[in-house]
C-alpha positions in Angstrom: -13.7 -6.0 0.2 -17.1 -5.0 -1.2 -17.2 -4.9 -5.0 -19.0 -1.9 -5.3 -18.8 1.7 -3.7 -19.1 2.6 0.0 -20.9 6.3 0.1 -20.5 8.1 2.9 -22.4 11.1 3.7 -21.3 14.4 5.2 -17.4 13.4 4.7 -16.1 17.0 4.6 -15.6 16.9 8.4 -15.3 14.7 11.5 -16.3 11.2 11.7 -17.0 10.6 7.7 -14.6 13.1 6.9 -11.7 10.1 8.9 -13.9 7.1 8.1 -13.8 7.3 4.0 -10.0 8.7 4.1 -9.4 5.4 6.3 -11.2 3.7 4.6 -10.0 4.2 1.2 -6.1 4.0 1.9 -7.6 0.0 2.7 -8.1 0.0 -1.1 -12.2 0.3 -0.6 -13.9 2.2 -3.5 -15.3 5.4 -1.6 -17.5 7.9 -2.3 -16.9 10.7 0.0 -20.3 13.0 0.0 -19.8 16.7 0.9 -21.9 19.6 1.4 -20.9 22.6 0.0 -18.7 22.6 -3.3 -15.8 24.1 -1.3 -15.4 20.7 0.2 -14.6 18.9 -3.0 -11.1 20.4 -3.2 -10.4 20.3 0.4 -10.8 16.8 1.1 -9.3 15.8 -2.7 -6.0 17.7 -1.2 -6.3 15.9 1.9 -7.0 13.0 0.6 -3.6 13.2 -1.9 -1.5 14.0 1.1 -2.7 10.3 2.7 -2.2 8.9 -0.5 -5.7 7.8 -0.5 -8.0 7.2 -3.4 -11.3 8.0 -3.3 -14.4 9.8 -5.2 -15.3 13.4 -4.0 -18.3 14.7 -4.5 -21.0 17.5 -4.1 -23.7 15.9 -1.8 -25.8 18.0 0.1 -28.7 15.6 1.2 -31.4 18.4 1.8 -30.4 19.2 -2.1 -33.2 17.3 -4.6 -30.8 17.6 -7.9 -27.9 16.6 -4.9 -29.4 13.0 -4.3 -31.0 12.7 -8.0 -27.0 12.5 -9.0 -26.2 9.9 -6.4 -29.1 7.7 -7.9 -26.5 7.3 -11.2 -23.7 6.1 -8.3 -22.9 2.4 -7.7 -23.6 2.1 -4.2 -23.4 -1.0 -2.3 -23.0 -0.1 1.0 -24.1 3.4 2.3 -23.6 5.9 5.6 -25.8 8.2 6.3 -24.0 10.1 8.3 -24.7 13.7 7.2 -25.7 16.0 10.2 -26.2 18.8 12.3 -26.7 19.6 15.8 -29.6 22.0 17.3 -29.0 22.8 20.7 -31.0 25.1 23.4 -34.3 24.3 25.1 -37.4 22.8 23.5 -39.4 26.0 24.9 -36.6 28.8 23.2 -35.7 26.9 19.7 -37.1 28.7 16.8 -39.4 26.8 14.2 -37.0 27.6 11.6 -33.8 25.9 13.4 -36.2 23.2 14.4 -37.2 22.3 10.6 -33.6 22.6 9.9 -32.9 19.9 11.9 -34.9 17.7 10.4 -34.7 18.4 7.2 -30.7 17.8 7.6 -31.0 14.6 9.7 -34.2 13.2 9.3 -36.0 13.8 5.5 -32.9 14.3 3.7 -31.6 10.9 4.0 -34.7 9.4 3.8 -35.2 10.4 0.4 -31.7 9.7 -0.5 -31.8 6.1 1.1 -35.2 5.8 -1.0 -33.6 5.3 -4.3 -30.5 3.5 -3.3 -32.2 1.0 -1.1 -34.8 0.3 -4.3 -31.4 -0.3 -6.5 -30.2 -2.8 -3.6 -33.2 -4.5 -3.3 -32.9 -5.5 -7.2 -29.6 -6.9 -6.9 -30.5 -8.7 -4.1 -27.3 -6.9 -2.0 -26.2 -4.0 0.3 -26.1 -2.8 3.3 -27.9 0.9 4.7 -26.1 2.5 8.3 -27.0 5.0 9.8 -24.8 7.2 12.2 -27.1 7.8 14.9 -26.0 8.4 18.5 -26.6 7.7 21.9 -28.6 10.8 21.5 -30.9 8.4 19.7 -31.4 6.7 23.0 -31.5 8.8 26.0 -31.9 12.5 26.1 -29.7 15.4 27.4 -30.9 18.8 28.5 -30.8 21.5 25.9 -30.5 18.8 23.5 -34.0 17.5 22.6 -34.5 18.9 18.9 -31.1 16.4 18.2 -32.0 13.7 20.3 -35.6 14.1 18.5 -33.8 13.7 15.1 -31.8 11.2 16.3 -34.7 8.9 17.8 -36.1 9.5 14.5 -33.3 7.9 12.7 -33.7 4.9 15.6 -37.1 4.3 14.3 -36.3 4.5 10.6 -33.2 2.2 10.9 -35.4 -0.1 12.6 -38.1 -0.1 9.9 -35.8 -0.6 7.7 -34.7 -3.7 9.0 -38.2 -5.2 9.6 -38.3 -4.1 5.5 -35.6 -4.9 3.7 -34.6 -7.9 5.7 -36.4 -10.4 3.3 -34.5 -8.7 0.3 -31.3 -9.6 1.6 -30.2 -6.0 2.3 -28.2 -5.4 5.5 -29.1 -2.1 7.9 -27.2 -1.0 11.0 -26.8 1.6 13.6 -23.9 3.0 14.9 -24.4 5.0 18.1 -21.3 7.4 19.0 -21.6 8.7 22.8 -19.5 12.2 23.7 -17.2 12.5 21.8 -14.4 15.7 21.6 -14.6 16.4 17.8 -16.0 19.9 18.3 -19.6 18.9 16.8 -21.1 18.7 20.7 -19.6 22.2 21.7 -21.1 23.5 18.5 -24.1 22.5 19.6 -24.5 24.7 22.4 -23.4 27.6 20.1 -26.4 27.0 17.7 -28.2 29.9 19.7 -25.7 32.6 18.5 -27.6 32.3 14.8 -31.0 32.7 16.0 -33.9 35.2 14.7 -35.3 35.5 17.6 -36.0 38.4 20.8 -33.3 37.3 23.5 -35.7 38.7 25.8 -38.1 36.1 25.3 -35.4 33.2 26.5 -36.4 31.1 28.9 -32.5 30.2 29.6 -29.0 32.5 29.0 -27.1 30.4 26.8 -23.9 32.5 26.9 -24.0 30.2 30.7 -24.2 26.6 29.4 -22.3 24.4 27.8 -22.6 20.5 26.9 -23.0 18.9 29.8 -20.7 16.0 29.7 -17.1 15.3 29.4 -15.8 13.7 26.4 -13.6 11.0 25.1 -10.9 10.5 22.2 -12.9 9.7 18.9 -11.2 6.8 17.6 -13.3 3.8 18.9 -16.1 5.8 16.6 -13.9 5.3 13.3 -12.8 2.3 14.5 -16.1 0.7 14.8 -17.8 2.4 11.8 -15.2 0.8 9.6 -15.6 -2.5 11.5 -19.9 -2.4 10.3 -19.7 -1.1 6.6 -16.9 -4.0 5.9 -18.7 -6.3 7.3 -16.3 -7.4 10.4 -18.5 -6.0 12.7 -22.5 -7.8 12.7 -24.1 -6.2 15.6 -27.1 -3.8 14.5 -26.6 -1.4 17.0 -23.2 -0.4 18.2 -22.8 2.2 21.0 -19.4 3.8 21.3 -17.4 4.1 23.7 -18.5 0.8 25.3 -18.0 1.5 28.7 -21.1 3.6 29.1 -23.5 1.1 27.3 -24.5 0.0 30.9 -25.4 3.1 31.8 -27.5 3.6 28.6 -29.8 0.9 29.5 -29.7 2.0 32.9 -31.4 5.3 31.5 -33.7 4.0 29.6 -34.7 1.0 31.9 -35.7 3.8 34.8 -37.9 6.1 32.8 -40.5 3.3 32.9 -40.6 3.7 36.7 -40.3 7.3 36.8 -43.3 9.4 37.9 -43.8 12.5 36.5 -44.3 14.3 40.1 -40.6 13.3 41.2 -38.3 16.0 42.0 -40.8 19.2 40.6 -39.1 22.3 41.6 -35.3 21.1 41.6 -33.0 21.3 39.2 -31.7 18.5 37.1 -28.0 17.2 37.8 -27.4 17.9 33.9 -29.2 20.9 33.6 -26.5 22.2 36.5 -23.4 20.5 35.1 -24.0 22.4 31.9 -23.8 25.8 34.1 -20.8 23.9 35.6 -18.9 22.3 32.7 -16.1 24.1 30.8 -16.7 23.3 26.8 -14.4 20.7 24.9 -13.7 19.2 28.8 -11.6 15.6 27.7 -12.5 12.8 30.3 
């Protein structure tokens, strides 16, 4: 049991919305970090149904006065796992939706981590995650402004490590794969917001859809819980495990790949996301 609070990031939905209720009906001392004030009540309701315990609060991480207030908080283990998913084509996604990604995934909890890792470092004690994904890793079609923001989080997880190692503070990675939580199929809706002339599209998006099947979340929650208490040690943690192989498979064959293979055909994803139904279960 850590003796001071876990904060979690972006808890008003999916994976840290399940992962601070869980864990706070264990009897940790959560701080549950939401994004809009709307939020707060919602997840204090649900978390009185589940006769959990736990502190709510107003946390947007792209919001200066937002992470100022979090400086004040106790924090000895924290998950960044605020987020947001950009999908469409590196050659159709506006500059505006492209900065938004990163200020949401990438300088947001930077400057959040800033101050809390500095407090850490002074006690000697904590421990920084960050909820990447396998995104982080490999890249999808359609999905390069998130994997880009996700890599980015690879490389500042593993800085951190190389950092903070010497000050006794712990950092890990947890890397979910497709999951069916609704947050991938968003994704491919991202276009339906966009200030931009359809005309000028490279690709219809009304046509795609995530190009992968996806599994059951709970290995996510299960795992997540497993590295901020502690019972889990591994730095990086790809969920579900089964396609880890496969990840390094990926990554192991770019190094051989030469960039005049297959011109003029069509990538296997790029067709399976003209294929795919959205929310397909494996």
């Amino acid at each position: 049991m850590t003796t001071g609070h876990i904060l979690i990031t972006g808890a008003g939905t999916g994976f840290g919305q399940e992962v601070a209720l869980r864990l706070a009906e264990s009897g940790h001392r959560v701080i549950a970090g939401v994004e809009i004030a709307a939020q707060v009540r919602m997840l204090q309701e649900t978390a009185k149904s589940r006769n959990a315990t736990l502190q709510v609060e107003k946390l947007d991480v792209t919001d200066p006065g937002d992470r100022q207030k979090a400086q004040s908080w106790d924090v000895e283990v924290l998950l960044n796992n605020a987020g947001i998913s950009e999908g469409g084509s590196m050659v159709d996604i506006p500059a505006e939706n492209l900065r938004r990604q990163f200020e949401v995934n990438v300088i947001g909890p930077v400057m959040l981590t800033q101050g809390l890792a500095k407090k850490m470092v002074k006690r000697r004690k904590g421990k920084i995650v960050f909820m990447s994904s396998v995104a982080g890793l490999t890249v999808d079609p359609f999905s390069g402004a998130y994997s880009a923001s996700k890599h980015a989080i690879e490389a500042m997880a593993e800085a951190l490590y190389k950092e903070l190692r010497e000050f006794g503070i712990e950092v890990a990675t947890i890397n979910p794969g497709p999951f069916l939580t609704g947050f991938n199929d968003r994704m491919f809706e991202a276009w339906k917001s966009w200030l931009d002339d359809p005309a000028t599209r490279l690709f219809d998006y009304e046509k795609i859809a995530f190009p992968h099947e996806q599994y059951d979340p709970e290995p996510v929650f299960e795992t997540t819980i497993g590295v901020l208490t502690g019972k889990i040690a591994l730095y990086r943690n790809v969920e579900p495990k089964e396609i880890i192989d496969q990840q390094k498979s990926q990554l192991a064959g770019i190094w051989d790949r030469r960039y005049t293979d297959d011109q003029g055909t069509r990538s296997d994803l790029v067709q399976k996301a003209y294929d795919i139904r959205p929310g397909t279960h494996i």
